[in-house]
DSSP file (Angstrom, degrees, kcal/mol; ACC not computed):
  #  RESIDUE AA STRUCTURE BP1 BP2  ACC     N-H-->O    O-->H-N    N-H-->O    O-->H-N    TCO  KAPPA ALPHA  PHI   PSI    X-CA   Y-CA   Z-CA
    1    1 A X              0   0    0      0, 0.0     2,-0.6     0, 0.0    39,-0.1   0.000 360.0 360.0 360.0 136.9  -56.6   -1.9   70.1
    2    2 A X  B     -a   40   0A   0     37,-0.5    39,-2.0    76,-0.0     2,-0.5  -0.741 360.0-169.8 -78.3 112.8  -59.0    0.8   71.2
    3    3 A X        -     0   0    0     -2,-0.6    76,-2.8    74,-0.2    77,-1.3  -0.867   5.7-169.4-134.2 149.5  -62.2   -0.3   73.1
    4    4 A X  E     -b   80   0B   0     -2,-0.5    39,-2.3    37,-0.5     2,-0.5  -0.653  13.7-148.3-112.2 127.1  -65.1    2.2   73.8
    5    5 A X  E     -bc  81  43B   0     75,-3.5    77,-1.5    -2,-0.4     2,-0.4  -0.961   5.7-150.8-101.5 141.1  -67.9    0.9   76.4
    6    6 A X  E     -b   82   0B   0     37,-1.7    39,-0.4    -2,-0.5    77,-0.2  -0.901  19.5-168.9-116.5  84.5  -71.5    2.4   75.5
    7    7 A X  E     +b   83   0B   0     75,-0.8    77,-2.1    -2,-0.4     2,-0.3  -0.367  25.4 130.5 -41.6 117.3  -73.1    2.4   79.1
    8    8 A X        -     0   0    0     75,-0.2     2,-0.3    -2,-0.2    88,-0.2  -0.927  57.9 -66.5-148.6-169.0  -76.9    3.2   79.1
    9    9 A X        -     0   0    0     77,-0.5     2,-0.4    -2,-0.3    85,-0.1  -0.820  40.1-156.8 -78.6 145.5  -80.3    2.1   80.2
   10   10 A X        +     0   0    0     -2,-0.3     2,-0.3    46,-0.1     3,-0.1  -0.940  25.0 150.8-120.5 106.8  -81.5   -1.0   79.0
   11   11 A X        -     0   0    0     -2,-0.4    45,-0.2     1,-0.2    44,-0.2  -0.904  43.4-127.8-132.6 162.1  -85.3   -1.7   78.9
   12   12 A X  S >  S+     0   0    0     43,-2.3     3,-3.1    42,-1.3    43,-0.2   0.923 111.2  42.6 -34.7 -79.4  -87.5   -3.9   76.6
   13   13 A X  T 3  S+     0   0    0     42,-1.1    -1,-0.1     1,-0.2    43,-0.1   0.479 111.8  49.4-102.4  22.1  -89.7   -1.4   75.9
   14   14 A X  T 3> S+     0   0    0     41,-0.3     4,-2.4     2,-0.0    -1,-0.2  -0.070  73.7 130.0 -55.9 -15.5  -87.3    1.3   75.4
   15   15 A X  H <>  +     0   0    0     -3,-3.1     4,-1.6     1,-0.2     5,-0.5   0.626  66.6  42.8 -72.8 -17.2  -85.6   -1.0   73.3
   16   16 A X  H  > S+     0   0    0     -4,-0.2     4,-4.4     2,-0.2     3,-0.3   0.997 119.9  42.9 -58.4 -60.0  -85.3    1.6   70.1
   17   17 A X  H  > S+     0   0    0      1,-0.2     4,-0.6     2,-0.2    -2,-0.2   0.826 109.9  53.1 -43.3 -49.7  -84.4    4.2   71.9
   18   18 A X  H  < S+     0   0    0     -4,-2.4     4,-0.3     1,-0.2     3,-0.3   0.927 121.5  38.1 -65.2 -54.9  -81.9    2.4   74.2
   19   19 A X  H  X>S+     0   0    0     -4,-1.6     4,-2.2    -3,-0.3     5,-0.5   0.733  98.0  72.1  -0.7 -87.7  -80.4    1.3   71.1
   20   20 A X  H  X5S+     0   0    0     -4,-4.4     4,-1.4    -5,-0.5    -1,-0.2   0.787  97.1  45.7 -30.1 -29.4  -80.4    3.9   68.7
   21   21 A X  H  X5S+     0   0    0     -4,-0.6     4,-1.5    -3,-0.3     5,-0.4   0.798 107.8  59.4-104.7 -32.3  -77.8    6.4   70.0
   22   22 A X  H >>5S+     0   0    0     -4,-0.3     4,-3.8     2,-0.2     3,-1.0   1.000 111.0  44.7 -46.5 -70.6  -75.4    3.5   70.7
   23   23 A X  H 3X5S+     0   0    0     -4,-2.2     4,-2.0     1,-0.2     5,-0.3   0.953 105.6  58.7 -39.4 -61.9  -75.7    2.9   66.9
   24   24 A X  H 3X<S+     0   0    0     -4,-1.4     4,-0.8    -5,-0.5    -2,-0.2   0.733 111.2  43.5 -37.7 -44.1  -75.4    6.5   66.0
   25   25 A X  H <X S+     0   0    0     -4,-1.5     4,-1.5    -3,-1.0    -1,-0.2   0.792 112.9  46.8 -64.0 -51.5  -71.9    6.5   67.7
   26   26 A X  H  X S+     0   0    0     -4,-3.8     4,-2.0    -5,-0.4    -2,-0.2   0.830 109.9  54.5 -78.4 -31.7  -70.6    3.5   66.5
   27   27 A X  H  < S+     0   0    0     -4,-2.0     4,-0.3     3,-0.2    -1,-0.2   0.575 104.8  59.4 -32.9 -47.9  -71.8    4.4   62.7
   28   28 A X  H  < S+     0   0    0     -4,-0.8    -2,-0.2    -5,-0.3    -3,-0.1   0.908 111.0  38.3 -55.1 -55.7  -69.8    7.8   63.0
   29   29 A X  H >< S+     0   0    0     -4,-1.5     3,-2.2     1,-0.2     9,-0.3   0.995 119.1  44.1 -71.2 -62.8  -66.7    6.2   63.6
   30   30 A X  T 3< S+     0   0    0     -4,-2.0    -1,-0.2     1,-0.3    -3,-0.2   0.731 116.2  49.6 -48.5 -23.2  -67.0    3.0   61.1
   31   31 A X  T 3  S+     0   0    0     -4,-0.3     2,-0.4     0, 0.0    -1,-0.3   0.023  89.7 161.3-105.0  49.9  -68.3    5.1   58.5
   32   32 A X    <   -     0   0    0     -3,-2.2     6,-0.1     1,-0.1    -3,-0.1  -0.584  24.6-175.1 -32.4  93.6  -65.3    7.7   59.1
   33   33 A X        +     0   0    0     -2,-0.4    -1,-0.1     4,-0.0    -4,-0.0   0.724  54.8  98.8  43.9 -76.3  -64.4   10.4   56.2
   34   34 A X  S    S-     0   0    0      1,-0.0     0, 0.0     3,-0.0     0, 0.0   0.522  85.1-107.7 -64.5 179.2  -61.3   11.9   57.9
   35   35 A X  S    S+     0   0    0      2,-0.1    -1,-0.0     0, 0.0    -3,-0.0   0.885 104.9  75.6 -83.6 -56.0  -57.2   10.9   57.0
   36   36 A X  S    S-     0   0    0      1,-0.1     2,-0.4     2,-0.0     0, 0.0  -0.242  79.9-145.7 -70.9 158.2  -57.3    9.4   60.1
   37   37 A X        -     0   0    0      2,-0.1     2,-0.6    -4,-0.0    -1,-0.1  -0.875   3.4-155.5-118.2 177.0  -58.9    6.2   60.8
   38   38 A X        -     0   0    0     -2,-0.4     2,-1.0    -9,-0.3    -6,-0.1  -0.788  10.8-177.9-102.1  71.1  -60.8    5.1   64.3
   39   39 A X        +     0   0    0     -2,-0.6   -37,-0.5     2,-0.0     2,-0.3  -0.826  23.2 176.0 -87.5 120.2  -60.6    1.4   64.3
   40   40 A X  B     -a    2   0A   0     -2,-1.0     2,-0.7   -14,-0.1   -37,-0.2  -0.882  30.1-145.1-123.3 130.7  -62.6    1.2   67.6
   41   41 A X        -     0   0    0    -39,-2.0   -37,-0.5    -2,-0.3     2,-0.3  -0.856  19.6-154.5-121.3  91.4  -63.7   -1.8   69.2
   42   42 A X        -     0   0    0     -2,-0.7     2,-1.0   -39,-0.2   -37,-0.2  -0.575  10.2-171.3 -88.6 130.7  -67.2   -1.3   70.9
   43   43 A X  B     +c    5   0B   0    -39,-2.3   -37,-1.7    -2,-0.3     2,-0.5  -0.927  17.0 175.5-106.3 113.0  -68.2   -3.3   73.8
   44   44 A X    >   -     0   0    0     -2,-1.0     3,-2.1   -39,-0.2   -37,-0.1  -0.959  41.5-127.5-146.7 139.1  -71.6   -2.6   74.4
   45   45 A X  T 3  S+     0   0    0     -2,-0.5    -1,-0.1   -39,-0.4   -38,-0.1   0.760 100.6  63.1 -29.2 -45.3  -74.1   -4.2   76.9
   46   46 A X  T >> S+     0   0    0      2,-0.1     3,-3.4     3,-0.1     4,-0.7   0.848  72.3 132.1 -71.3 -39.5  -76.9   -5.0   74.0
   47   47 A X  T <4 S-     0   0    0     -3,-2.1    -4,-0.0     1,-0.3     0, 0.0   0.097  82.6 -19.8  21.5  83.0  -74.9   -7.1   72.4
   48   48 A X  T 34 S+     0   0    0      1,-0.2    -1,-0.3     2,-0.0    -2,-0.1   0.656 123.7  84.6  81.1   5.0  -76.3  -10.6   71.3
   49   49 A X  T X4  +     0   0    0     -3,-3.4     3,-1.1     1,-0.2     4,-0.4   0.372  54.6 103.5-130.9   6.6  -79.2   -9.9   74.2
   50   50 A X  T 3< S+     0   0    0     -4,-0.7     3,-0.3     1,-0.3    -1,-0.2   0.809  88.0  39.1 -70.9 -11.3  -82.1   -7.5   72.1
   51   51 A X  T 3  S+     0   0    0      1,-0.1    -1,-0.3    -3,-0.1    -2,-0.1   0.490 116.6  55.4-123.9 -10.8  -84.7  -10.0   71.6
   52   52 A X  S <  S+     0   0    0     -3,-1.1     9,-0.4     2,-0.1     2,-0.4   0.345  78.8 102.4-120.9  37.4  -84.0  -11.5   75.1
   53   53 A X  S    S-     0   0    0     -4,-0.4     7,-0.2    -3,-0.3   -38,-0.1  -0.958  71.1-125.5-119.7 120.3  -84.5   -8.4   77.5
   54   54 A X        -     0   0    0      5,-1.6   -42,-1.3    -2,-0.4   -41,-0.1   0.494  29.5 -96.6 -45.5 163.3  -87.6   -8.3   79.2
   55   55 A X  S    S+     0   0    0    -43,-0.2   -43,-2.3     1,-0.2   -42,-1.1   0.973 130.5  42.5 -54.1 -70.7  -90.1   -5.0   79.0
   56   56 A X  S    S-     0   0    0    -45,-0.2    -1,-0.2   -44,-0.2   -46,-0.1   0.679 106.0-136.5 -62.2 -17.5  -88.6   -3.8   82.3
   57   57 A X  S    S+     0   0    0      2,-0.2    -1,-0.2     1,-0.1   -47,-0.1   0.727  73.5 108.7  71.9  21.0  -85.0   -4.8   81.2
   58   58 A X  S    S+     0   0    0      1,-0.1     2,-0.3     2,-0.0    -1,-0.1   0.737  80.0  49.5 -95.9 -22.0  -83.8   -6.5   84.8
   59   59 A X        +     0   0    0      4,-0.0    -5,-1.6     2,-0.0     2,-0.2  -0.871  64.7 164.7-126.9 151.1  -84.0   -9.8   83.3
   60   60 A X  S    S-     0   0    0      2,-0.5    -7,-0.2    -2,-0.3   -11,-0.1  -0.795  70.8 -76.8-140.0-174.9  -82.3  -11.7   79.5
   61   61 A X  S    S+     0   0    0     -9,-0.4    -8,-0.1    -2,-0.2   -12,-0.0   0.853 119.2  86.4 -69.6 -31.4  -81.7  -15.3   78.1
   62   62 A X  S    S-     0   0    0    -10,-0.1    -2,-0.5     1,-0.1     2,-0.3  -0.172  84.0-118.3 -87.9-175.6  -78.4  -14.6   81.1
   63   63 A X     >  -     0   0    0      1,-0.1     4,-3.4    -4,-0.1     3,-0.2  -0.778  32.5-107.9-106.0 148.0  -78.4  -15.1   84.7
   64   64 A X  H  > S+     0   0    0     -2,-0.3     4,-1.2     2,-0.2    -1,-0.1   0.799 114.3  52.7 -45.9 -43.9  -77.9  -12.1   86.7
   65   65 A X  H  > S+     0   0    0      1,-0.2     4,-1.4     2,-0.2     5,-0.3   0.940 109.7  55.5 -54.7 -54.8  -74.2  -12.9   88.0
   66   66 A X  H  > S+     0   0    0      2,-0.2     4,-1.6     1,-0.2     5,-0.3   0.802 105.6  44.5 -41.7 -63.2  -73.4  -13.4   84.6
   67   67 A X  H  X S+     0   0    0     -4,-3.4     4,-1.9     1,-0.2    -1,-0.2   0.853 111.7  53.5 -68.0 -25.4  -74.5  -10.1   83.2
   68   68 A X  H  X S+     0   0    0     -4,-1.2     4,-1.2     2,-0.2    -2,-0.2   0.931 116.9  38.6 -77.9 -41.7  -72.9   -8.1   86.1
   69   69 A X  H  X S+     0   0    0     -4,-1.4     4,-1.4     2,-0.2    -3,-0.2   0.737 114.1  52.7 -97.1 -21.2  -69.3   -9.8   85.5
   70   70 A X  H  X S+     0   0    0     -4,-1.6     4,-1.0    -5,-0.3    -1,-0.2   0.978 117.4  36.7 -79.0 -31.2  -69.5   -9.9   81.9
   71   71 A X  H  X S+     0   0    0     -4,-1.9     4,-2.2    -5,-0.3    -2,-0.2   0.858 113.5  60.0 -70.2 -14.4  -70.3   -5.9   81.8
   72   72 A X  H  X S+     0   0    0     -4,-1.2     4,-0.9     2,-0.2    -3,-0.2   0.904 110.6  43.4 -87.4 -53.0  -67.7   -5.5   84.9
   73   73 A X  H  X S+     0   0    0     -4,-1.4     4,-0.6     2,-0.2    -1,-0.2   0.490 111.8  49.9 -21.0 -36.6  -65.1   -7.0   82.4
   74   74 A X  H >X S+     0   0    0     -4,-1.0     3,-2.1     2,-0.2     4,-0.7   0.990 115.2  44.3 -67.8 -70.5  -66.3   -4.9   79.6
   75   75 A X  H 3< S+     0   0    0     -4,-2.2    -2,-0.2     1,-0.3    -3,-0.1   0.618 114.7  49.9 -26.2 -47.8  -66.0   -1.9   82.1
   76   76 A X  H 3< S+     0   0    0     -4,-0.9    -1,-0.3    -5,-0.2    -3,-0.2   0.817 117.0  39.2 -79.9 -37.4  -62.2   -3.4   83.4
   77   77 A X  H << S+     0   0    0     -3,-2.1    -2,-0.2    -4,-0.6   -74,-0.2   0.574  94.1 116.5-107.2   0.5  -60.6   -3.9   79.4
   78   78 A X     <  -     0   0    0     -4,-0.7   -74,-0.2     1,-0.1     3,-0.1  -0.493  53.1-163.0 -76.8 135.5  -62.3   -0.4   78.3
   79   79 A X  S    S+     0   0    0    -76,-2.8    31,-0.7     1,-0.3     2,-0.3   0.735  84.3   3.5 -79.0 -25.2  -59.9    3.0   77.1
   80   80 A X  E     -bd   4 110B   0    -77,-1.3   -75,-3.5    29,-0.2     2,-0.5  -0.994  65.1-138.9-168.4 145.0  -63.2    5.1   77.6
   81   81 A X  E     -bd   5 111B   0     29,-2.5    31,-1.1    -2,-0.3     2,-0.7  -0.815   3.3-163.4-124.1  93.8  -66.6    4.9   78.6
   82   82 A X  E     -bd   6 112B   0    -77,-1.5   -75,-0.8    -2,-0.5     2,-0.3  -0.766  17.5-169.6 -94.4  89.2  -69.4    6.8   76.8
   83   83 A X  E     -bd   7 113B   0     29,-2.8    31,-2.7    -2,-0.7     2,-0.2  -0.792   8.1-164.3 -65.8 110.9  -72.3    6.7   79.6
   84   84 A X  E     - d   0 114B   0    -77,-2.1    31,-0.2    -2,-0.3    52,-0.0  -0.765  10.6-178.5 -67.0 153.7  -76.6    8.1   78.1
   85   85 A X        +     0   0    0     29,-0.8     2,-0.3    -2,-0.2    32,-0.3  -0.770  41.2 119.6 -55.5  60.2  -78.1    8.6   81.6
   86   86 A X        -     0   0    0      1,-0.1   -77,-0.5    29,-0.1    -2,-0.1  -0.932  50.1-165.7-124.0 143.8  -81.3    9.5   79.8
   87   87 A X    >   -     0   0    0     -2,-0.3     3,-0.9     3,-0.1    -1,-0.1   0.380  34.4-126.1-112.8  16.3  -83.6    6.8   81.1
   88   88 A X  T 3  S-     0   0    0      1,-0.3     3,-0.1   -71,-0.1   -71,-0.1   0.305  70.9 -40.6  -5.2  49.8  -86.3    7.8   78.1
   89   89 A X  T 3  S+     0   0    0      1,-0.6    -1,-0.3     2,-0.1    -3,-0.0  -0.064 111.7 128.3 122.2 -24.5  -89.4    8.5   79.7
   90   90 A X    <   -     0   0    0     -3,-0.9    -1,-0.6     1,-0.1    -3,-0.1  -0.452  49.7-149.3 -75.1 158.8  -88.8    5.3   82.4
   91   91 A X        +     0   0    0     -3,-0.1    -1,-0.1     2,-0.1    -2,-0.1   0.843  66.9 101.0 -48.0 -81.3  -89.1    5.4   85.7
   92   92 A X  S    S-     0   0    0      1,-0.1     2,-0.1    -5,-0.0    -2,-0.1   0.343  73.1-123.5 -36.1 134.7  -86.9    3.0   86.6
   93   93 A X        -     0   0    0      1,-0.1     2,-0.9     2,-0.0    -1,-0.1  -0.613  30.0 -97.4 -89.0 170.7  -83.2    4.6   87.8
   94   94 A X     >  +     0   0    0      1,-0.2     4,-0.7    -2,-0.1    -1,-0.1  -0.395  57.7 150.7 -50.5  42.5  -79.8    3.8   86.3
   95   95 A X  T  4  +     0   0    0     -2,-0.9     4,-0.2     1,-0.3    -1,-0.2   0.324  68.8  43.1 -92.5  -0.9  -78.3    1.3   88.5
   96   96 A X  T  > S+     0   0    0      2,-0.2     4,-3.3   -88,-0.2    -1,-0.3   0.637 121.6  45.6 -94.5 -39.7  -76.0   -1.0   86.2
   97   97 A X  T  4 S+     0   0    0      2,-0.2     4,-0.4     1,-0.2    -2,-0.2   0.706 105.7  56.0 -87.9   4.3  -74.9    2.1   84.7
   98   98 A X  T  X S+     0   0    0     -4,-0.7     4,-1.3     2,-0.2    -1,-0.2   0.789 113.4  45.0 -77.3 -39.3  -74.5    3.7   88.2
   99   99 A X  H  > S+     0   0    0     -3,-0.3     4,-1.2    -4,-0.2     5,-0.2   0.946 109.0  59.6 -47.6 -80.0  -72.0    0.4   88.8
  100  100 A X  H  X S+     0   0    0     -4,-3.3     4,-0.6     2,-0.3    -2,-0.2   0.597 101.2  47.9 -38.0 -42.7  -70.6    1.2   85.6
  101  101 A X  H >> S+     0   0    0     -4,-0.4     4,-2.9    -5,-0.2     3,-1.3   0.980 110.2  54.2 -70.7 -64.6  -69.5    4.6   86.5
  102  102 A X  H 3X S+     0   0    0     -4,-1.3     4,-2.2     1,-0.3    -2,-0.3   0.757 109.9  49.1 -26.6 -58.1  -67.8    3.3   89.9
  103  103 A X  H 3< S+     0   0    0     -4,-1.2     4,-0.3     1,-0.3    -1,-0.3   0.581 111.5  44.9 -89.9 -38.3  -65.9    0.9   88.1
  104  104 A X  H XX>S+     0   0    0     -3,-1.3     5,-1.6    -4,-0.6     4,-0.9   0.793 111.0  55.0 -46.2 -52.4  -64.7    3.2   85.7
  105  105 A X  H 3<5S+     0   0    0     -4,-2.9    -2,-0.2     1,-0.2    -3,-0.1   0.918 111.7  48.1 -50.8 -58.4  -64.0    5.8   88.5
  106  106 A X  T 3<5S+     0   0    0     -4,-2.2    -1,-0.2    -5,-0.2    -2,-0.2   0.514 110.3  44.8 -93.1  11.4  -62.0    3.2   90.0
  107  107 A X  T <45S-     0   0    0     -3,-0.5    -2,-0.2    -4,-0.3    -1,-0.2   0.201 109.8-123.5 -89.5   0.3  -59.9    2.0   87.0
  108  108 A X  T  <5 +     0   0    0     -4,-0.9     2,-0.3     1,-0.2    -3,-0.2   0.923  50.6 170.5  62.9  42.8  -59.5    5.5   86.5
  109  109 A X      < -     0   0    0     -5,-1.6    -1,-0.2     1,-0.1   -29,-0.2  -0.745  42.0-103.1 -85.3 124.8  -61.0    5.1   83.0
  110  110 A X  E     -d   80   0B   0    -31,-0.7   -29,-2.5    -2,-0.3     2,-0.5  -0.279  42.6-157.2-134.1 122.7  -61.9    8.5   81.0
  111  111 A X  E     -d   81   0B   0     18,-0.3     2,-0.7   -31,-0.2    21,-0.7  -0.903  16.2-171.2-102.4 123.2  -65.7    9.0   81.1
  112  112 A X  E     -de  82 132B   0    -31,-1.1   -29,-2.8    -2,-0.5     2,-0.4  -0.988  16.3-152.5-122.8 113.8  -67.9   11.0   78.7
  113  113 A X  E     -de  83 133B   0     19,-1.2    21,-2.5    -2,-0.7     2,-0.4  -0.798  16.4-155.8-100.1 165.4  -71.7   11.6   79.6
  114  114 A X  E     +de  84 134B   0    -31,-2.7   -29,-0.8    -2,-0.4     2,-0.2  -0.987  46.8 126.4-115.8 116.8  -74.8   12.2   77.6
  115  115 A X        +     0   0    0     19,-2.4    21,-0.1    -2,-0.4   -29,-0.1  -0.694  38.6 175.5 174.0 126.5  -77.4   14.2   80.1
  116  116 A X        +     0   0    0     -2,-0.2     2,-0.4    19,-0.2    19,-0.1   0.546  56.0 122.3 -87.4 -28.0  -79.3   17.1   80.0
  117  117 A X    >>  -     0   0    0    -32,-0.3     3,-3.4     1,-0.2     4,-1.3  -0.352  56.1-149.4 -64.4 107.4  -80.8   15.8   83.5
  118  118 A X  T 34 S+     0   0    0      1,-0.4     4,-0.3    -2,-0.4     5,-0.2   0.416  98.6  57.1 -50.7 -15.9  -80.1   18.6   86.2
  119  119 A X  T 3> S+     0   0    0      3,-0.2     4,-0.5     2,-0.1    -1,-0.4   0.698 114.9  33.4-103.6 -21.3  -79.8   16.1   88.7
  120  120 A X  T <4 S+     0   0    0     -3,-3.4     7,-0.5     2,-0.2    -2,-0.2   0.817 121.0  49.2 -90.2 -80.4  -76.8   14.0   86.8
  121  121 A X  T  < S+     0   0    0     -4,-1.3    -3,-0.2     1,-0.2    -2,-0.1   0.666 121.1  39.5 -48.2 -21.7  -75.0   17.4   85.2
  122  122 A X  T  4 S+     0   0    0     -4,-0.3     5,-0.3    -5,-0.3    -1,-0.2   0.881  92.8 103.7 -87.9 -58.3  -75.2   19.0   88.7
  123  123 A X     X  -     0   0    0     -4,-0.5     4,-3.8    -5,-0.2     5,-0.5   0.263  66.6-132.3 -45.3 115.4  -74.3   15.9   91.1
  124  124 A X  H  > S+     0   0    0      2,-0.2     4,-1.5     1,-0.2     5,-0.2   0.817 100.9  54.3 -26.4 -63.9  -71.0   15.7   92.5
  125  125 A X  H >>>S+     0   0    0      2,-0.2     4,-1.3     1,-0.2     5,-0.7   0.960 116.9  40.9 -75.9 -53.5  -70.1   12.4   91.9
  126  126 A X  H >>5S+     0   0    0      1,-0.2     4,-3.9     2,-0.2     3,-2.0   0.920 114.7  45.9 -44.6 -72.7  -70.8   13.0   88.3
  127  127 A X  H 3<5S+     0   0    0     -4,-3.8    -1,-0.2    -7,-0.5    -2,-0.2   0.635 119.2  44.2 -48.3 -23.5  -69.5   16.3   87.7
  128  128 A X  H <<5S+     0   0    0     -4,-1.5    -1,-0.3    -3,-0.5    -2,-0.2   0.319 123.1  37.8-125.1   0.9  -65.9   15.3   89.8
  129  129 A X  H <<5S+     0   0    0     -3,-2.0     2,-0.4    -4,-1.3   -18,-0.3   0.584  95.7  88.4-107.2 -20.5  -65.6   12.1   88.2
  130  130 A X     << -     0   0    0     -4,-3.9     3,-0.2    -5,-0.7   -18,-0.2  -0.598  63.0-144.1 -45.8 108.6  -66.8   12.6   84.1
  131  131 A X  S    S-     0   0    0     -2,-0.4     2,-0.3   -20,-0.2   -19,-0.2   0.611  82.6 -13.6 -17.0 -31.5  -64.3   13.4   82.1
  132  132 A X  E     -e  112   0B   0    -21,-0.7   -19,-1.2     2,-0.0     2,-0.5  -0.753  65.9-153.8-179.3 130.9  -66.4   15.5   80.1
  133  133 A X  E     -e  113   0B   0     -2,-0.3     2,-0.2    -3,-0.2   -19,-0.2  -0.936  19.2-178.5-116.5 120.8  -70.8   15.5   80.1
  134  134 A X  E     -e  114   0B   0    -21,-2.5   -19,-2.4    -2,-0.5   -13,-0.1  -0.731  28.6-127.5 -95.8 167.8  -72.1   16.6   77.0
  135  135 A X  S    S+     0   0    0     -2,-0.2     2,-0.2   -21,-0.2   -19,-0.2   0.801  80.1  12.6-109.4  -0.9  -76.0   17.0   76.4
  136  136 A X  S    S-     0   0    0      1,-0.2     4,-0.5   -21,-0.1    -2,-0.2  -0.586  76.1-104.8-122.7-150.0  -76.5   15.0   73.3
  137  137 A X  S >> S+     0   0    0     -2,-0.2     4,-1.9     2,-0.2     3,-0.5   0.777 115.0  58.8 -95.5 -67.7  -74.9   12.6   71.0
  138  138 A X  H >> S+     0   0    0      1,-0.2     3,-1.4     2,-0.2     4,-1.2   0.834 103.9  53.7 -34.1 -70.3  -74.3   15.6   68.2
  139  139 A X  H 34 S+     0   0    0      1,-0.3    -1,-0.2     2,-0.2    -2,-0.2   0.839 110.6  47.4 -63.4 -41.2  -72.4   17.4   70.6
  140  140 A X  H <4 S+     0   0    0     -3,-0.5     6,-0.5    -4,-0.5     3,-0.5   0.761 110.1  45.8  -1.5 -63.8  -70.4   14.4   71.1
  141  141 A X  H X< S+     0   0    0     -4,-1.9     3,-1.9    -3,-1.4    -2,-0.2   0.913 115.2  49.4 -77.0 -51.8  -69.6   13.5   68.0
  142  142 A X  T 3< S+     0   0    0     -4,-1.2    -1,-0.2     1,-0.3    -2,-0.2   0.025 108.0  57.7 -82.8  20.8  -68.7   17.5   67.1
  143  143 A X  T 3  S-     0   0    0     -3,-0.5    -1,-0.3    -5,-0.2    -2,-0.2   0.339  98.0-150.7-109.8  -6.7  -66.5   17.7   70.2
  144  144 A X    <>  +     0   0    0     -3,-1.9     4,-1.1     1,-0.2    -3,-0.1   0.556  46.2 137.3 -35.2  93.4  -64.5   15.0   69.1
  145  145 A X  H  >  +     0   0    0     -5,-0.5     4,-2.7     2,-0.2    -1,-0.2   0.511  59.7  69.5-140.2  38.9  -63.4   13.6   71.7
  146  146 A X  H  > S+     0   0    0     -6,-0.5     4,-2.2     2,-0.2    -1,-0.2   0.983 107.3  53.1 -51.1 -65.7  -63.7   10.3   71.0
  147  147 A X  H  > S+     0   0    0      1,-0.2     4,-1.3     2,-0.2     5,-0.3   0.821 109.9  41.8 -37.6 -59.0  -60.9   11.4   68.6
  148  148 A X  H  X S+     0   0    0     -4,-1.1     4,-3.0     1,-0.3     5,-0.4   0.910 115.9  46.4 -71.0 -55.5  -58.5   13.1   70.9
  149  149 A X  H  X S+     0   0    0     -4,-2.7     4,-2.3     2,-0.2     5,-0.3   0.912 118.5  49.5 -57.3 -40.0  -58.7   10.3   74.0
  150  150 A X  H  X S+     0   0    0     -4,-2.2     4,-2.3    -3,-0.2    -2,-0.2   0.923 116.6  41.9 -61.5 -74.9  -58.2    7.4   70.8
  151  151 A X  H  X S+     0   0    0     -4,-1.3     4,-1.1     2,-0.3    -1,-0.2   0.626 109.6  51.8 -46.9 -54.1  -55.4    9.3   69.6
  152  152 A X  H  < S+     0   0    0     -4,-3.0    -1,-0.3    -5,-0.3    -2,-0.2   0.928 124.4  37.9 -57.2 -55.6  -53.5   10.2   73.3
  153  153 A X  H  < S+     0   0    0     -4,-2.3    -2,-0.3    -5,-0.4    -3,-0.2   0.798 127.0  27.8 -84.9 -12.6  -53.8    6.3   73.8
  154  154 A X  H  < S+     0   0    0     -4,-2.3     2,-0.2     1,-0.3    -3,-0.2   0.803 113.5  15.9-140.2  11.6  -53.2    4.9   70.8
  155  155 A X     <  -     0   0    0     -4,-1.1    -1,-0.3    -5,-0.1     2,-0.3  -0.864  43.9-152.7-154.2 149.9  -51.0    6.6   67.9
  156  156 A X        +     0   0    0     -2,-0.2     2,-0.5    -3,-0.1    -4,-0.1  -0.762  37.1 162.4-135.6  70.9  -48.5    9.4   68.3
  157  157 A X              0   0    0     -2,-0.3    -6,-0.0     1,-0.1    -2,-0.0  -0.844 360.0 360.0 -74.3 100.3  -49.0   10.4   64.7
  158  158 A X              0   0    0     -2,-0.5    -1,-0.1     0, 0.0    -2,-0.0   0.628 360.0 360.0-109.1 360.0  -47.6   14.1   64.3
């Protein structure tokens, strides 16, 4: 089994947005076209929690400990990790998905970001740990290489 972590910002009142691109990803792949297929197994953070994350998006129906080891687990069984850092118009910085990258870094887990932000697409620790930073989701999806990491890890179809 493949599984893909979708990393983001999470706010309340963000909550379309925050949302939306996750979908967009996960849509591509379940509605596939191509000979091959993607059965992809998405662990994402939103999960079960949308109607119980606060405006500001620090607190949900779980206790904090709880949300940190269940994404730190997601993070730990994941083939790849598709990180937004677009924080969409909030304030607030990225600091689960800041966690999220470390933890990746150190399972040595294949990273894709989504950021146009100058301060992400330049920064060291991004740039020398990402696998690859694109600046939207389309260019994502038309790089595929969701395909090529699924494909190196999980059929050797020639």
């Amino acid at each position: 089994m493949f599984y893909c972590y979708l990393a983001g910002f999470i706010s309340g009142r963000k909550l379309q947005e925050c949302t939306k691109w996750r979908k967009e990803i996960r849509e591509h792949y379940d509605n596939w076209k191509g000979k091959e297929k993607y059965p992809i197994e998405w662990l994402d953070p939103l999960n079960g929690e949308l109607e119980n994350i606060s405006s500001d998006g620090l607190t949900c129906s779980l206790p904090g400990k709880a949300l940190v080891h269940r994404d730190h687990s997601s993070v730990k069984v994941a083939n790849l990790i598709i990180a937004n850092l677009d924080t969409f118009g909030e304030k607030r910085p990225l600091t689960g998905t800041v966690y999220e990258l470390a933890w990746a870094w150190m399972y040595k887990t294949p990273v894709i970001v989504i950021s146009t932000e100058k301060y992400y697409v330049n920064h060291p620790f991004i740039v020398d740990t990402a696998s690859m930073i694109v600046s939207s989701v389309d260019e994502l999806l038309e790089s595929k290489f969701i395909n090529y990491i699924y494909k190196g890890l999980v059929t050797a179809n020639y």
